[in-house]
C-alpha positions, 0 to 999 in steps of 0.5 A: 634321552633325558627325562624334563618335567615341562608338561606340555599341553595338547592344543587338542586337550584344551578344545575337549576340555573346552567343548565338555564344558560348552556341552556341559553348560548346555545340558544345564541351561536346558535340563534344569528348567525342565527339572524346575517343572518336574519338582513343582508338578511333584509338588502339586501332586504331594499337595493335592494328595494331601487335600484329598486325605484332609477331605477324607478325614474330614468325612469321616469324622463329621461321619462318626459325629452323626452315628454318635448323635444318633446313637445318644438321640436313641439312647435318649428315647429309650431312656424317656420311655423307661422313666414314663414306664417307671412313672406309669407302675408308680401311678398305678402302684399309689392309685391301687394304694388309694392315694391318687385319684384316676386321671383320664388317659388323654390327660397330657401328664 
């Protein structure tokens, strides 16, 4: 017998071959518009996601801005009333001195 390197091809081989590429298309035509709506459901998901943290952010900063402007405003008051404690002991210091006649205690200074 001697050995010939004709290949002969299978009519069998080319009806699979065929049929894997029909199944193949197929899989494609149905699985890819299903992976379209898995991708932009994801998507949707990762957007709204980040909406919320935007939100929370958001929150928490306009919540730091109002314990901030409380604590000035109390800082403030304090500050107020230790420069009219001050004025009071100087008042009283240059009335005693003789230097500033006695205003009456409803007088609005």
């Amino acid at each position: 017998m001697a050995l010939t390197s004709t290949a002969e091809v299978k009519p069998g081989c080319i009806g699979v071959g065929i049929g894997l590429l029909v199944i193949a298309v197929l899989a494609w035509m149905v699985g890819y518009p299903q992976y379209r709506v898995y991708q932009q459901r994801l998507a949707g998901e990762a957007a709204l996601a980040e909406a919320q943290s935007s939100r929370q952010v958001a929150i928490l900063e306009a919540r730091a801005k109002k314990e901030s402007a409380i604590s000035l405003a109390e800082a403030e008051v304090i500050r107020a009333e230790g420069a009219a404690k001050a004025n009071k002991i100087l008042q009283d210091l240059a009335r005693r001195a003789g230097r500033l006649p006695s205003l009456p205690a409803n007088s609005g200074a």
